[in-house]
C-alpha positions in Angstrom: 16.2 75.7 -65.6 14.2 72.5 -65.1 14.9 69.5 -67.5 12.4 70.3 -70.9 13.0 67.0 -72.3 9.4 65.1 -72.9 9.2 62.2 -70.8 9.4 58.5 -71.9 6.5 57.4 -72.5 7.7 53.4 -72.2 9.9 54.0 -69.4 7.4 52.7 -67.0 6.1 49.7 -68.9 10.0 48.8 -69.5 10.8 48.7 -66.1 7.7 46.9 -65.0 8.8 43.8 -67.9 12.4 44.1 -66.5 10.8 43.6 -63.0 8.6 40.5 -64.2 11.8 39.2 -65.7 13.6 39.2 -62.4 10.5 37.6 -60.7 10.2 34.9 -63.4 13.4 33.9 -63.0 14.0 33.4 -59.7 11.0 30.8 -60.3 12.7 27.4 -60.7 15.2 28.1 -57.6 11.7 27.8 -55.4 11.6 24.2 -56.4 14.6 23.3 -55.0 14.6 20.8 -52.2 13.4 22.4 -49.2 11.7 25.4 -50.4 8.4 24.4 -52.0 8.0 20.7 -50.6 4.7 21.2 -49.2 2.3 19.6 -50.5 -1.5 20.6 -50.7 -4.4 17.9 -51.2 -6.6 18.4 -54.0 -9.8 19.5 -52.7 -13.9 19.4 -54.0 -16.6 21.2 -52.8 -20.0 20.5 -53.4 -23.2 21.8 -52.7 -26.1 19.0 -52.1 -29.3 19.6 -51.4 -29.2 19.9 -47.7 -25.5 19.8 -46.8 -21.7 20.8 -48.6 -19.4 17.9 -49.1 -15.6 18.8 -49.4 -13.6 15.9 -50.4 -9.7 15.7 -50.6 -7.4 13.1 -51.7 -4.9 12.2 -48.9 -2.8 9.3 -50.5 0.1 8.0 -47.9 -1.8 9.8 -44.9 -3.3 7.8 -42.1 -6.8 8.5 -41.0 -4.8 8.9 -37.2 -2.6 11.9 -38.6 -5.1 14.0 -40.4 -7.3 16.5 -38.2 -10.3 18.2 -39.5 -11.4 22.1 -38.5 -14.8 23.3 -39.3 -15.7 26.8 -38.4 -19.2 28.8 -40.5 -17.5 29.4 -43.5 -14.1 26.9 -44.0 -12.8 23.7 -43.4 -9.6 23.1 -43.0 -7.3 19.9 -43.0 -4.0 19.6 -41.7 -1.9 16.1 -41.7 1.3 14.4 -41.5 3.0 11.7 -44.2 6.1 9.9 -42.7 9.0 8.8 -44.7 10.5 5.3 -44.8 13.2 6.1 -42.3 15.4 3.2 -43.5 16.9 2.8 -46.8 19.4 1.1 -47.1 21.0 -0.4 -50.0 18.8 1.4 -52.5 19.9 4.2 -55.2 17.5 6.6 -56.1 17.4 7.7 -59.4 14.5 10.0 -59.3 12.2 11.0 -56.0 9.1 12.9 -56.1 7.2 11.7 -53.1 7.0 14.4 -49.8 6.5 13.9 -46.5 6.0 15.8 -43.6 3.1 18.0 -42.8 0.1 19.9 -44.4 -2.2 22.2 -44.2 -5.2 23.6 -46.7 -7.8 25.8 -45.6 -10.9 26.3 -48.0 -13.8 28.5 -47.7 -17.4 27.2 -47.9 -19.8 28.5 -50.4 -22.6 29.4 -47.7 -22.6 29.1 -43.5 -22.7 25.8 -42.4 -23.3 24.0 -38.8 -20.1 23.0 -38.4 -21.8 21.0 -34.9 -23.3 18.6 -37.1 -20.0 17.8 -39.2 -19.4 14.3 -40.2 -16.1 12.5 -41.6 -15.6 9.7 -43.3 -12.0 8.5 -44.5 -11.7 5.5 -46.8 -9.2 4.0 -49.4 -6.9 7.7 -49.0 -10.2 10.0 -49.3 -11.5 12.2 -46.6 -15.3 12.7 -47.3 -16.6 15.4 -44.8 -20.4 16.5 -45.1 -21.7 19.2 -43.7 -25.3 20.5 -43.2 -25.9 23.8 -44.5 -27.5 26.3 -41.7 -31.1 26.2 -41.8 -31.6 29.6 -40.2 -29.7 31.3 -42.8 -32.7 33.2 -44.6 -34.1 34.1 -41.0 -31.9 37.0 -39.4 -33.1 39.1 -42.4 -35.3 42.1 -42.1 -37.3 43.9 -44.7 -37.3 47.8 -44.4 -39.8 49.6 -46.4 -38.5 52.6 -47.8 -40.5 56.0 -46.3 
């Protein structure tokens, strides 16, 4: 004879909280050294009149270490930040700076040509503008319903 009991009703929503829990707090172990070090440059995207300008502040990163990938619809910026390699004599009492290498990818609000793509880098700011495509409105076709 099958089990007649009703079901819990907060059985699932239980185990779903107890779930979060767990998730929640493994949290702070993923900002342990070595686990969420990278770091990611704060990014703007605007849209001008003719063009999109994405800025991003690269403090500590040479204009030689940072690349800059354009395709139609994202830029993305990957670079390197190298560590004082010799320290000696010094006791650190608190260190929040990273190095090593980045990458952030960001999508464009509309198609751009990415052929036409100009940087600029000054003062730990990458300034890239990029000209919106001007053929954008013409690969449209109007179909008249019959």
């Amino acid at each position: 004879m099958p089990n007649m009991l009703p079901k819990d009703p907060w059985r699932e929503l239980r185990e779903l909280r107890e779930s979060m829990e767990k998730a929640f707090n493994r949290l702070p172990k993923l900002f342990e050294k070595g686990q969420m070090d990278a770091w990611l440059p704060a990014v703007d995207v605007l849209e001008q009149e003719d063009s999109i300008v994405v800025k991003a502040d690269l403090p500590g990163v040479e204009k030689e270490n940072t690349t800059v990938l354009v395709s139609d619809q994202e830029i993305t910026i990957r670079g390197t930040t190298s560590e004082e390699r010799e320290v000696k004599g010094k006791n650190y009492y608190r260190s929040e700076r990273s190095y090593g290498s980045f990458s952030r990818t960001v999508s464009l609000p509309l198609p751009v040509e990415r052929e036409s793509a100009k940087a600029t880098f000054k003062n730990g700011v990458l300034e890239v503008v990029i000209p919106k495509m001007k053929t954008a409105g013409r690969n449209q076709t109007e179909i008249k319903p019959e």
